[in-house]
Jmol script that loads the backbone (N, CA, C; Angstrom):
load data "model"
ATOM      1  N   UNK A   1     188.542  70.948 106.850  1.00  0.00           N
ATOM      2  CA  UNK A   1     189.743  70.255 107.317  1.00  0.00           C
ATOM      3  C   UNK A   1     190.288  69.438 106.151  1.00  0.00           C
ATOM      4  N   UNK A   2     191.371  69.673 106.305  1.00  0.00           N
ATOM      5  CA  UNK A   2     192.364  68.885 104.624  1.00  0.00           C
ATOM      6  C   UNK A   2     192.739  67.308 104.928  1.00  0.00           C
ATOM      7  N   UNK A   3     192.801  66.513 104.103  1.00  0.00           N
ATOM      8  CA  UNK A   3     192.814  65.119 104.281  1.00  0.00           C
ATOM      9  C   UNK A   3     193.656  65.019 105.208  1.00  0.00           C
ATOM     10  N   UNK A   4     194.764  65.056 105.380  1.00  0.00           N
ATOM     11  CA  UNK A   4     196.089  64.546 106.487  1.00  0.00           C
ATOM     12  C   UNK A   4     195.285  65.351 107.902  1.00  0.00           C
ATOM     13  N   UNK A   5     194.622  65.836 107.827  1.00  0.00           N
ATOM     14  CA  UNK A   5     194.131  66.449 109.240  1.00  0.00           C
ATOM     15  C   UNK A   5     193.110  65.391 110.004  1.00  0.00           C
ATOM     16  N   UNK A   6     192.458  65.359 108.657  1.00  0.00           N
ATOM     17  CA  UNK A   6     191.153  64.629 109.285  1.00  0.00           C
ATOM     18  C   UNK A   6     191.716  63.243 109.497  1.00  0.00           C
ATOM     19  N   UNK A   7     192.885  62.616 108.747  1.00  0.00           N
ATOM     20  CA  UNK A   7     193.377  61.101 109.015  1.00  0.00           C
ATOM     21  C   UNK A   7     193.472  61.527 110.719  1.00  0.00           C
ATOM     22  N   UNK A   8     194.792  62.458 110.589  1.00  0.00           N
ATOM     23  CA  UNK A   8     195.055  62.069 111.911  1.00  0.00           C
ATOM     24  C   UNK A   8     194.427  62.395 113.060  1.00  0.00           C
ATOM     25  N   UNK A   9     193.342  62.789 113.049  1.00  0.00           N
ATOM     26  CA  UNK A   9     191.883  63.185 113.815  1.00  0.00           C
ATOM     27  C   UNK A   9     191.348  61.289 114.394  1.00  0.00           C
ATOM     28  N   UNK A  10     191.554  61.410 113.333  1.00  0.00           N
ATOM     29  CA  UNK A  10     190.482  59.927 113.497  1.00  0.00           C
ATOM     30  C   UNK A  10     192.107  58.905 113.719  1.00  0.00           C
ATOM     31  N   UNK A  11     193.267  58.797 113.474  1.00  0.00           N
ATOM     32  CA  UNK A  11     193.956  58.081 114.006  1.00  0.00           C
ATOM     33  C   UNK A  11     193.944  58.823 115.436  1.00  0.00           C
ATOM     34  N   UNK A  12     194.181  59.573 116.122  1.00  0.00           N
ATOM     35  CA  UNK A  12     194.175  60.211 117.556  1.00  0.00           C
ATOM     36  C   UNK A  12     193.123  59.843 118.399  1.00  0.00           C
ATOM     37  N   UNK A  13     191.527  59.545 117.865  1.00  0.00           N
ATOM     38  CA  UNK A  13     190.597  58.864 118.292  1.00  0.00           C
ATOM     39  C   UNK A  13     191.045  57.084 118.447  1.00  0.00           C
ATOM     40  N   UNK A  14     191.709  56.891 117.779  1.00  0.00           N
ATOM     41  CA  UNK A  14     191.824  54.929 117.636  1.00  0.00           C
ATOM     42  C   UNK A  14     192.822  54.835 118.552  1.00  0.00           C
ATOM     43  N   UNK A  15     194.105  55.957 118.738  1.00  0.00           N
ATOM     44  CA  UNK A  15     195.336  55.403 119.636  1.00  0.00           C
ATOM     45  C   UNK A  15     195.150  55.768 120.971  1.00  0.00           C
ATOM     46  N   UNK A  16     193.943  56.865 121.216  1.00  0.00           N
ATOM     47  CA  UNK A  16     193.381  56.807 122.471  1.00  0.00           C
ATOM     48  C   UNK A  16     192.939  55.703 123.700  1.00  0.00           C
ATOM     49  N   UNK A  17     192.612  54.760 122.584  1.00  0.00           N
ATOM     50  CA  UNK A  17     191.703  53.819 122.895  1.00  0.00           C
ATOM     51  C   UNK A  17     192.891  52.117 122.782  1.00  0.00           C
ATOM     52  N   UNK A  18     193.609  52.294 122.118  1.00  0.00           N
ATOM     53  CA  UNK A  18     194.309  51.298 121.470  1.00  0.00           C
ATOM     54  C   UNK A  18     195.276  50.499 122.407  1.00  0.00           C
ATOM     55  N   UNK A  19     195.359  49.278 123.303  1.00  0.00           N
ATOM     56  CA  UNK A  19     196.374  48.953 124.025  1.00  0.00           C
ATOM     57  C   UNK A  19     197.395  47.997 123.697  1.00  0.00           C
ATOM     58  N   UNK A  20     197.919  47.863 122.000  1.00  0.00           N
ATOM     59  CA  UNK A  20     198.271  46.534 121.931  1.00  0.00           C
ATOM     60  C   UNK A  20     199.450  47.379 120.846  1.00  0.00           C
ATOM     61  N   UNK A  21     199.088  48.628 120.523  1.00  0.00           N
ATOM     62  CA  UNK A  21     200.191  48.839 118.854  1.00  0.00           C
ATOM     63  C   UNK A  21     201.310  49.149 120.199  1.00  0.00           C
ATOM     64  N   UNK A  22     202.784  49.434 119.673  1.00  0.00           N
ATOM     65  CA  UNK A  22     204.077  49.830 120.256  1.00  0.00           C
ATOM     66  C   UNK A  22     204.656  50.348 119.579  1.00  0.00           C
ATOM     67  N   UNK A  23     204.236  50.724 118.117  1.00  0.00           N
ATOM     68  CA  UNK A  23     205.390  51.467 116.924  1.00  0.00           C
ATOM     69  C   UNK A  23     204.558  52.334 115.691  1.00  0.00           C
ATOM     70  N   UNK A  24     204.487  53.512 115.483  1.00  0.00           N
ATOM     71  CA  UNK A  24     203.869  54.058 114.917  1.00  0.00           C
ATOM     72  C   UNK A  24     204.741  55.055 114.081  1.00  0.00           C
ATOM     73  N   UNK A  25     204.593  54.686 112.297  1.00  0.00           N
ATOM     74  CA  UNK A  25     205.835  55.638 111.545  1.00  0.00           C
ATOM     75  C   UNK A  25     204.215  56.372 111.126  1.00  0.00           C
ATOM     76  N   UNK A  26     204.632  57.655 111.676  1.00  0.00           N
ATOM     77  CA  UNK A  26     204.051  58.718 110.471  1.00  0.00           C
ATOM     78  C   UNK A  26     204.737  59.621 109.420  1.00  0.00           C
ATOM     79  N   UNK A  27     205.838  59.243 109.346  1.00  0.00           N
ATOM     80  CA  UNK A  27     207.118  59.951 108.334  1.00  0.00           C
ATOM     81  C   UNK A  27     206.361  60.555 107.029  1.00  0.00           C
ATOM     82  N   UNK A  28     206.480  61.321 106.651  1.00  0.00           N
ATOM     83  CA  UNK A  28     205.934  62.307 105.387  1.00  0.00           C
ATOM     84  C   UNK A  28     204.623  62.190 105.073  1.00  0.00           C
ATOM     85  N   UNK A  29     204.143  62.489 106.471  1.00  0.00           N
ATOM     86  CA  UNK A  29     202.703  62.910 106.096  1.00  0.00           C
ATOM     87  C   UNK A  29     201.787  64.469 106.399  1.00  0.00           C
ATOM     88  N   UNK A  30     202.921  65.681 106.445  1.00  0.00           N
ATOM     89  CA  UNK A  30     201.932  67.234 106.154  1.00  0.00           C
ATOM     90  C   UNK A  30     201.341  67.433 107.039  1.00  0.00           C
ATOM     91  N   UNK A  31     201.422  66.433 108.330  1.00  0.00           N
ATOM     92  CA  UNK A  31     200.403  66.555 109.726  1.00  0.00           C
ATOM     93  C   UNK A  31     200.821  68.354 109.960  1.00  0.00           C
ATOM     94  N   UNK A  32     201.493  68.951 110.415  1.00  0.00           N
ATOM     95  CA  UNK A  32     201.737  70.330 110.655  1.00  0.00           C
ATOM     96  C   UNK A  32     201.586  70.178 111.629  1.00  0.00           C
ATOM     97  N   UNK A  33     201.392  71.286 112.910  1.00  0.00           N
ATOM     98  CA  UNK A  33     201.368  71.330 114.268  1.00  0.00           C
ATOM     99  C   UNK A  33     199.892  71.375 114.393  1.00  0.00           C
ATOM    100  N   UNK A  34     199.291  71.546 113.757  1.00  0.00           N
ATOM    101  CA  UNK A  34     197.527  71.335 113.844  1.00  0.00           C
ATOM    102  C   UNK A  34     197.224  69.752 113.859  1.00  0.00           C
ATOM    103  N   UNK A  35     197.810  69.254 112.887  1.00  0.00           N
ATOM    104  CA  UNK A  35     197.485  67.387 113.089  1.00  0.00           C
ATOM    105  C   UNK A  35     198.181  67.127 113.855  1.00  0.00           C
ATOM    106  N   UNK A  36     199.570  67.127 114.481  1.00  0.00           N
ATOM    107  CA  UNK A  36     200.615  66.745 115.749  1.00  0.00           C
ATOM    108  C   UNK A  36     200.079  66.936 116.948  1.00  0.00           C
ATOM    109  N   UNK A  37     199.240  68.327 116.801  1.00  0.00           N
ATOM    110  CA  UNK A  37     198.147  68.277 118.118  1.00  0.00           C
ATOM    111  C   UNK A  37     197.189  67.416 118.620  1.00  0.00           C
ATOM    112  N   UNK A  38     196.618  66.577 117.117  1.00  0.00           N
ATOM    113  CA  UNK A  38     195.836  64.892 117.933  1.00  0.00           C
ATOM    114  C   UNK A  38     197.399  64.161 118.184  1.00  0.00           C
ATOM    115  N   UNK A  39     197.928  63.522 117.606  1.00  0.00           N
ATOM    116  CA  UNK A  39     198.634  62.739 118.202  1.00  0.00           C
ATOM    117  C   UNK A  39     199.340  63.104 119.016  1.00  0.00           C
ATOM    118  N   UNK A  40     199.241  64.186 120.055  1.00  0.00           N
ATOM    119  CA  UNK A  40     200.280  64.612 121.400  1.00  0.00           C
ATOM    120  C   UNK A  40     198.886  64.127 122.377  1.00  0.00           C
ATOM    121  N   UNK A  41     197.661  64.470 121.887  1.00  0.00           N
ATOM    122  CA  UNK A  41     196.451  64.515 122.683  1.00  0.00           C
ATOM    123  C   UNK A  41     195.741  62.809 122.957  1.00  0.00           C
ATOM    124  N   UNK A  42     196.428  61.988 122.072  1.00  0.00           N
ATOM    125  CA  UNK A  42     196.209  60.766 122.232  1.00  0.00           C
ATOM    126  C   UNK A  42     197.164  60.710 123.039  1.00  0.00           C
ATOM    127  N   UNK A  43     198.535  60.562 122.737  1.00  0.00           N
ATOM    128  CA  UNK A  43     199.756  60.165 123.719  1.00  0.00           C
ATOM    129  C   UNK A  43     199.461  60.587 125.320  1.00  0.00           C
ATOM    130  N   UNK A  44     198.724  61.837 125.532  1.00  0.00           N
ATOM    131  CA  UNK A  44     198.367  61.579 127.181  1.00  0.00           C
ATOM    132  C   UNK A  44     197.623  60.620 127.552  1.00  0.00           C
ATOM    133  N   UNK A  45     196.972  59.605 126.617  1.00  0.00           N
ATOM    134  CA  UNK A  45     195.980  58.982 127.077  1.00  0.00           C
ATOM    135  C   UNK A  45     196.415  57.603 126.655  1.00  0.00           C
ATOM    136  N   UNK A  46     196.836  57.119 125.665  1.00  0.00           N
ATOM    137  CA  UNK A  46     197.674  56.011 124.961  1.00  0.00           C
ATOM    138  C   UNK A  46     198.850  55.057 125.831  1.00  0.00           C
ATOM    139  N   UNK A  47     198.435  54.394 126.629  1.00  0.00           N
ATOM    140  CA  UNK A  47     199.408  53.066 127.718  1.00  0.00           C
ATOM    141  C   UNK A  47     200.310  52.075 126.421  1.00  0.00           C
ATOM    142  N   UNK A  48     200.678  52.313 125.820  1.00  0.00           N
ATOM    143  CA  UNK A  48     201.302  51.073 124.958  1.00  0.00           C
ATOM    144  C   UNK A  48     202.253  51.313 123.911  1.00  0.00           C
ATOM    145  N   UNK A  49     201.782  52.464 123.221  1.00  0.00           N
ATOM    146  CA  UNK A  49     202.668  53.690 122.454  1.00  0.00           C
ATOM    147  C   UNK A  49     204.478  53.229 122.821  1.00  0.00           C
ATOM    148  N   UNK A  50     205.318  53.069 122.289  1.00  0.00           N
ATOM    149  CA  UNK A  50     206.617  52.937 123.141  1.00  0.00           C
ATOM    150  C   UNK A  50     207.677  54.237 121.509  1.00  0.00           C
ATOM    151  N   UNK A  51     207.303  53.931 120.344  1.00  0.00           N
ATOM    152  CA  UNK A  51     208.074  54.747 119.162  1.00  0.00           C
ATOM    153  C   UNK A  51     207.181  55.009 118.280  1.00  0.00           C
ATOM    154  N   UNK A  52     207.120  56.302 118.162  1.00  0.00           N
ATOM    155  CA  UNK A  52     206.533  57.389 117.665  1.00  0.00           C
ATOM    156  C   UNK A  52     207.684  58.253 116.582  1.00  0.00           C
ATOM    157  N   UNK A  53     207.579  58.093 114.977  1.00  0.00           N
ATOM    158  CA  UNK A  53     207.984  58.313 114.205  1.00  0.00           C
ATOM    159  C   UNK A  53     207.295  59.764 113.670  1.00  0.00           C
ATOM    160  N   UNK A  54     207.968  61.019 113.172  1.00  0.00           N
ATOM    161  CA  UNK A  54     207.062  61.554 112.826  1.00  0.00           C
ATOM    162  C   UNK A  54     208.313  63.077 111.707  1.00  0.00           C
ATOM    163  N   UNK A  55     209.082  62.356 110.922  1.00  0.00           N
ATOM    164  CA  UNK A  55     210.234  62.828 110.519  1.00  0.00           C
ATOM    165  C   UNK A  55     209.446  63.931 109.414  1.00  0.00           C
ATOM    166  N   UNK A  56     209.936  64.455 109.025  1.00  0.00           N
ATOM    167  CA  UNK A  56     209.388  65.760 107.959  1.00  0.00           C
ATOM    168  C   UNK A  56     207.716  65.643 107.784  1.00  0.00           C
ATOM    169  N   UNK A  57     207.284  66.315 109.182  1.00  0.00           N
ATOM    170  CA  UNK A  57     205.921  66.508 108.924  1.00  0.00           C
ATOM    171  C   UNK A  57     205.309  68.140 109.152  1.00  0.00           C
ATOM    172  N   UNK A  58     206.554  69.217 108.823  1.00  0.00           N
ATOM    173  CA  UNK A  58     206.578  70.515 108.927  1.00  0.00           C
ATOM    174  C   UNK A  58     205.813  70.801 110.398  1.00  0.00           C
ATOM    175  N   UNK A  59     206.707  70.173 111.517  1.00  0.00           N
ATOM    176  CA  UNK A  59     205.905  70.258 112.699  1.00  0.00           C
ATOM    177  C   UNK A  59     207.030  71.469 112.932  1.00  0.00           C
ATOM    178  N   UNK A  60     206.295  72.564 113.646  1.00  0.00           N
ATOM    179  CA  UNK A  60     207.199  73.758 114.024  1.00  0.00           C
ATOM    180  C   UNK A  60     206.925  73.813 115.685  1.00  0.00           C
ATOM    181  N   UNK A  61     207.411  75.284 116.351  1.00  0.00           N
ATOM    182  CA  UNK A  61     207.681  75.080 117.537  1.00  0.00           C
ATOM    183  C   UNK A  61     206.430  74.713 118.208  1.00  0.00           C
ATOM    184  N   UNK A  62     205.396  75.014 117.492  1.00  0.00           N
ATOM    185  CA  UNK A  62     203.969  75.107 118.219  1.00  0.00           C
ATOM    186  C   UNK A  62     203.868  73.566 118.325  1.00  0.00           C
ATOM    187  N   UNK A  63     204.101  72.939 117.295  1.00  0.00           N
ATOM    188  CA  UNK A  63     203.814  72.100 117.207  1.00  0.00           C
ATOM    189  C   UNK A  63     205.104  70.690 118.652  1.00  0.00           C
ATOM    190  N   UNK A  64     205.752  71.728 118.649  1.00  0.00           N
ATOM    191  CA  UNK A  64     206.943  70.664 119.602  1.00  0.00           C
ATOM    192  C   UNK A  64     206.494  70.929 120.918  1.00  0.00           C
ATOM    193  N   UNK A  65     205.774  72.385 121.370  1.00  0.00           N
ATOM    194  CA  UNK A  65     205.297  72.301 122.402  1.00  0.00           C
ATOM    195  C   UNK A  65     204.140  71.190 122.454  1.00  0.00           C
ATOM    196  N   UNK A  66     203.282  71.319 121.881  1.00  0.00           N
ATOM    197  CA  UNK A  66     202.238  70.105 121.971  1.00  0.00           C
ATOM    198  C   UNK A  66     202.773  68.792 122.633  1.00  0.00           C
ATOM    199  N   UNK A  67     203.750  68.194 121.575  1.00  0.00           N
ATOM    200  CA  UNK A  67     204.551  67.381 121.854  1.00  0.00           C
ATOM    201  C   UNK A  67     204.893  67.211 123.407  1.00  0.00           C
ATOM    202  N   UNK A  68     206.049  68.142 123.521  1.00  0.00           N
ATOM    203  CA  UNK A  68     206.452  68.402 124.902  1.00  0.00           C
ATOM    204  C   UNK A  68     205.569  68.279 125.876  1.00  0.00           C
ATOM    205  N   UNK A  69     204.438  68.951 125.975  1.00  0.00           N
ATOM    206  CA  UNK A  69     203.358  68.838 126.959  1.00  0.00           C
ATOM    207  C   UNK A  69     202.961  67.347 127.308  1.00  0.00           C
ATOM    208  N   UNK A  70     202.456  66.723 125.688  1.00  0.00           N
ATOM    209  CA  UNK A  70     202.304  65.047 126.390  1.00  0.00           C
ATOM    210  C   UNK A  70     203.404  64.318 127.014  1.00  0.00           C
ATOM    211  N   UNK A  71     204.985  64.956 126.214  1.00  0.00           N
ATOM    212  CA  UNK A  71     205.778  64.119 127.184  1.00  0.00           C
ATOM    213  C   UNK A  71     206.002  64.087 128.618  1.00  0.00           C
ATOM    214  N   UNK A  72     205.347  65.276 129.388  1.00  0.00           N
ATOM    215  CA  UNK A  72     205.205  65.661 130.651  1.00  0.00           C
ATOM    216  C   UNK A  72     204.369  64.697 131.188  1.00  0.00           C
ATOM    217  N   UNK A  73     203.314  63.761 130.922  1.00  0.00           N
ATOM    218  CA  UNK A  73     202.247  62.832 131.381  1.00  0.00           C
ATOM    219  C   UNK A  73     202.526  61.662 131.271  1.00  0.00           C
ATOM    220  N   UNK A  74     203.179  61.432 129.381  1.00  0.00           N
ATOM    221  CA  UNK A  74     203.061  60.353 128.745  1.00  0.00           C
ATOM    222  C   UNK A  74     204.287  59.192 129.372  1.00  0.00           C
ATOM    223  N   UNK A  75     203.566  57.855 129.786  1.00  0.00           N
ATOM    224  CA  UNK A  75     204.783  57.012 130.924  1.00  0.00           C
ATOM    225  C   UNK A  75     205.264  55.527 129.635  1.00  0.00           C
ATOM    226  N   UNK A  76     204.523  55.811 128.257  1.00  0.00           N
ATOM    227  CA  UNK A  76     205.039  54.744 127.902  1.00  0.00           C
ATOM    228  C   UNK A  76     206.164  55.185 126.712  1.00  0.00           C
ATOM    229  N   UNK A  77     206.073  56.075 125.971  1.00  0.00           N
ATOM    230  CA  UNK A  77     207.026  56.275 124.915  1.00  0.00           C
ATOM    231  C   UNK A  77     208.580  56.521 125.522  1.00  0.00           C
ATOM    232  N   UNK A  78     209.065  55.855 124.767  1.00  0.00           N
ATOM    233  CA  UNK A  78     210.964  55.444 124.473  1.00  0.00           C
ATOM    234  C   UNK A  78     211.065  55.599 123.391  1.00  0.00           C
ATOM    235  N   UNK A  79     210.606  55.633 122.355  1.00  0.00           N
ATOM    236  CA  UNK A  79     211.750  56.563 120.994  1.00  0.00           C
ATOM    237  C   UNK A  79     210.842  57.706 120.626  1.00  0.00           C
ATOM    238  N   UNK A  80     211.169  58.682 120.150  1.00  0.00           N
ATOM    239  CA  UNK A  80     210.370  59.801 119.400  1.00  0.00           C
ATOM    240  C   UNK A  80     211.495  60.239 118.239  1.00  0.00           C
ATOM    241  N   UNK A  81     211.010  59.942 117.108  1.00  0.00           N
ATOM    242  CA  UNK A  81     211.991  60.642 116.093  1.00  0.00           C
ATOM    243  C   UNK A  81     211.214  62.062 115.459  1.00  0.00           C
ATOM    244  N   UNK A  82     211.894  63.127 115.517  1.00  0.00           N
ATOM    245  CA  UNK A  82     210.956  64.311 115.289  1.00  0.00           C
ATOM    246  C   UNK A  82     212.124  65.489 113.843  1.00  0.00           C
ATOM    247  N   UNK A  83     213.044  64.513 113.714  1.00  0.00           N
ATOM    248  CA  UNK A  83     214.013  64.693 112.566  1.00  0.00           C
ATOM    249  C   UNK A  83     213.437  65.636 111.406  1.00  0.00           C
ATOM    250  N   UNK A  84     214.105  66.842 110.604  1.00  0.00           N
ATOM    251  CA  UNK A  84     213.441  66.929 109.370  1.00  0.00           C
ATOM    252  C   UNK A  84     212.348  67.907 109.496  1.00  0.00           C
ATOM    253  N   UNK A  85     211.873  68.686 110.809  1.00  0.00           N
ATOM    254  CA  UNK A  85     210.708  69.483 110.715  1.00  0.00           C
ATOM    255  C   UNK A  85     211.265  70.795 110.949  1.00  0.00           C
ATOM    256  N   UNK A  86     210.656  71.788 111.525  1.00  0.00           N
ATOM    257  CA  UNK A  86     210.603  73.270 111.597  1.00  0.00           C
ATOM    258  C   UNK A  86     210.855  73.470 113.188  1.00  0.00           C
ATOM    259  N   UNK A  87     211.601  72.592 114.008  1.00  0.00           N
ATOM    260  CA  UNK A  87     211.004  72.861 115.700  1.00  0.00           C
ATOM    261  C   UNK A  87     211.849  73.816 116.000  1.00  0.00           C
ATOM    262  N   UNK A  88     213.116  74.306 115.249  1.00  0.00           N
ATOM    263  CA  UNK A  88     214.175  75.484 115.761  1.00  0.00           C
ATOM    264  C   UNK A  88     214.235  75.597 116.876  1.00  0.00           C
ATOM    265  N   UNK A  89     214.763  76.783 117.317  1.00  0.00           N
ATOM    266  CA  UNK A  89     215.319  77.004 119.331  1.00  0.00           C
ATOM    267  C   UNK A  89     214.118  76.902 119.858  1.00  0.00           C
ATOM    268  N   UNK A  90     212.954  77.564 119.464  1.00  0.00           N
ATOM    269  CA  UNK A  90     211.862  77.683 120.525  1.00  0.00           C
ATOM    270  C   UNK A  90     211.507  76.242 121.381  1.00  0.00           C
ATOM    271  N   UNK A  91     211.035  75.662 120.577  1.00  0.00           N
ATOM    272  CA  UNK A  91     210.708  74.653 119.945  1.00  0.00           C
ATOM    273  C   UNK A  91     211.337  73.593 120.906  1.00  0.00           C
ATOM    274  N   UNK A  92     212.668  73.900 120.297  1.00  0.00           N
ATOM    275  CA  UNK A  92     213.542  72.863 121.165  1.00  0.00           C
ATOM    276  C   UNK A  92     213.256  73.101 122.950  1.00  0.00           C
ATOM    277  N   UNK A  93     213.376  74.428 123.179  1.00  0.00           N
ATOM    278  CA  UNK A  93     213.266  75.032 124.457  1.00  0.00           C
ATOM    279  C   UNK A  93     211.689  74.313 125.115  1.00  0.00           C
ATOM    280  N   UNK A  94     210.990  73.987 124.304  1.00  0.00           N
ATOM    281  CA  UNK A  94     209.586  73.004 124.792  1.00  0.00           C
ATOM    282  C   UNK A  94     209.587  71.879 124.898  1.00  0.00           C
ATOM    283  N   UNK A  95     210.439  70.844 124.362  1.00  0.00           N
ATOM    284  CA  UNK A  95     211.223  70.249 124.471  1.00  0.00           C
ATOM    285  C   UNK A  95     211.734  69.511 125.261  1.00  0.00           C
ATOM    286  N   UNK A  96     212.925  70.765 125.664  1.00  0.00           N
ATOM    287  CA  UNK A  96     213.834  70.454 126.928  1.00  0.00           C
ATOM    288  C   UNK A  96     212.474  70.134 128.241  1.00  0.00           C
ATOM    289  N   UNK A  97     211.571  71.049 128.253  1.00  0.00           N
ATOM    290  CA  UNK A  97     211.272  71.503 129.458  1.00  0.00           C
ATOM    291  C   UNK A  97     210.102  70.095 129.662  1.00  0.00           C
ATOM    292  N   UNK A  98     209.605  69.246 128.440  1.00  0.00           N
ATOM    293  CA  UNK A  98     209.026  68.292 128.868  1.00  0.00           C
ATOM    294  C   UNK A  98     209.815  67.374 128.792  1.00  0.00           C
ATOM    295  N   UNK A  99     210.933  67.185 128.754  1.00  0.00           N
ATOM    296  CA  UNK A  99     212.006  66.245 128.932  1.00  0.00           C
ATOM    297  C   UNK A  99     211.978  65.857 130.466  1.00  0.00           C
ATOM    298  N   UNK A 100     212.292  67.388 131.006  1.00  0.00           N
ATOM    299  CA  UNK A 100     212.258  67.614 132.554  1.00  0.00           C
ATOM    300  C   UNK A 100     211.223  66.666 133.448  1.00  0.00           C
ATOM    301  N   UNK A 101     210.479  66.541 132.739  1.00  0.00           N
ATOM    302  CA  UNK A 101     209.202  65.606 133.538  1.00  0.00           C
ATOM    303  C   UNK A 101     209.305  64.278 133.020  1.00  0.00           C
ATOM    304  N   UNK A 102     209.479  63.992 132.192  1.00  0.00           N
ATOM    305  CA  UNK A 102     209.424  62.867 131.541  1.00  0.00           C
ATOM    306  C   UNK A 102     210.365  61.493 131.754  1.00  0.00           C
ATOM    307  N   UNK A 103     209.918  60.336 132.261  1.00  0.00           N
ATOM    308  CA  UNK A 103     210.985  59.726 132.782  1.00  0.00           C
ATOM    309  C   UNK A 103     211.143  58.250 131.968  1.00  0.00           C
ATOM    310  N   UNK A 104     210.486  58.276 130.837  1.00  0.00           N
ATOM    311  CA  UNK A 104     210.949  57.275 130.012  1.00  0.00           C
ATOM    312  C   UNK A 104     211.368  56.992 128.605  1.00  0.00           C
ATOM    313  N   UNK A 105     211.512  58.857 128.407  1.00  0.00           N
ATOM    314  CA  UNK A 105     212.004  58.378 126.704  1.00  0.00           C
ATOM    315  C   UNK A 105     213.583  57.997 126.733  1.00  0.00           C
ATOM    316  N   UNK A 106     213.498  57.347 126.238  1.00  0.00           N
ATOM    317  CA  UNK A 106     215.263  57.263 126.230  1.00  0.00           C
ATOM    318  C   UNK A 106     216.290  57.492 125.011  1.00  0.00           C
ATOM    319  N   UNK A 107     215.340  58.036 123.607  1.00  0.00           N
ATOM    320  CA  UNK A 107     215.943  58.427 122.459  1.00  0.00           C
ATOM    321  C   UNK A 107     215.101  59.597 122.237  1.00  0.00           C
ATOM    322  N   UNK A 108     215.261  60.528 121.373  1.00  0.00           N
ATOM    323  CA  UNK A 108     215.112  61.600 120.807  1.00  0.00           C
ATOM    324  C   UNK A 108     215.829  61.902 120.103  1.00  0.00           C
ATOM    325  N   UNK A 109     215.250  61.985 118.578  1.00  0.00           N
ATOM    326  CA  UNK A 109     215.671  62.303 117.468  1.00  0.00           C
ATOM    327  C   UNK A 109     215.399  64.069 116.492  1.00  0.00           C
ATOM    328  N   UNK A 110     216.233  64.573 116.903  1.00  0.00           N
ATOM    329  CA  UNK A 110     215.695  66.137 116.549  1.00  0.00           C
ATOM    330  C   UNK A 110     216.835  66.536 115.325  1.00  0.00           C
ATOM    331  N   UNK A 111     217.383  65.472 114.270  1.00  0.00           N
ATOM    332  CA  UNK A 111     217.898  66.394 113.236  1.00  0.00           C
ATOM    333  C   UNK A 111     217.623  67.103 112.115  1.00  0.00           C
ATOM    334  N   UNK A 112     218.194  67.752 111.634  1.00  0.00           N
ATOM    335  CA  UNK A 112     217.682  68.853 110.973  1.00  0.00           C
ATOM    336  C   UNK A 112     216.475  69.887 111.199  1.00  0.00           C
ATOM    337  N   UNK A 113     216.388  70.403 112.323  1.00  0.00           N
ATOM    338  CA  UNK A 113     215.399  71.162 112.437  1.00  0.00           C
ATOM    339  C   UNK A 113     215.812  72.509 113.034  1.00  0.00           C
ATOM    340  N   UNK A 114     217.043  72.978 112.399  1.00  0.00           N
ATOM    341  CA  UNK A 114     217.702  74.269 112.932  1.00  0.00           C
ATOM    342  C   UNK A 114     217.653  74.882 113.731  1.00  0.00           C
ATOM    343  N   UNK A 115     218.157  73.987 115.122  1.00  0.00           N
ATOM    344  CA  UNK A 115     217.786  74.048 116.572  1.00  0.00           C
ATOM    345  C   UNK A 115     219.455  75.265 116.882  1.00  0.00           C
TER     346      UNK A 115
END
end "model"
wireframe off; spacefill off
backbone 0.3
color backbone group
């Protein structure tokens, strides 16, 4: 496992657990949809989480479904900036569909990702 994996392994273990952070920039850090997969997997479990930064981290559609899925559970996040990655139509289409469930983000940031 390559450094940015294993960080965010072990950050996904701490925000599991964590009830006090509310703002988290991971902006240019190579997570890919393999590291985006801990931090979607904390966010089902994470009460406090409210903005979640995560702008050019070559997250693609796989990686937006992940996403999407926690936003289907997740009751505390209100901003997600996901700007700058690979999520294109699919992507977006995973997206939409955890939008559908989701009843408290109230921003979403998806530019440049040739949706």
């Amino acid at each position: 496992m390559d450094a940015p994996l294993t960080r965010a392994k072990c950050l996904s273990d701490s925000l599991r657990r964590n009830n006090t952070l509310t703002a988290l920039n991971l902006v240019n850090n190579n997570l890919r949809s393999v590291g985006v997969n801990y931090i979607a997997d904390a966010l089902l479990k994470n009460k406090a989480l409210a903005a979640l930064r995560l702008h050019n981290n070559k997250i693609d559609a796989l990686g937006a479904q992940y996403i999407a899925d926690a936003l289907c559970t997740n009751d505390t996040l209100t901003k997600l900036s996901l700007d700058d990655n690979f999520i294109q139509s699919d992507g977006a289409k995973y997206m939409a569909n955890g939008l559908l469930k989701n009843k408290t983000l109230t921003t979403l940031n998806l530019d440049n990702n040739n949706i």
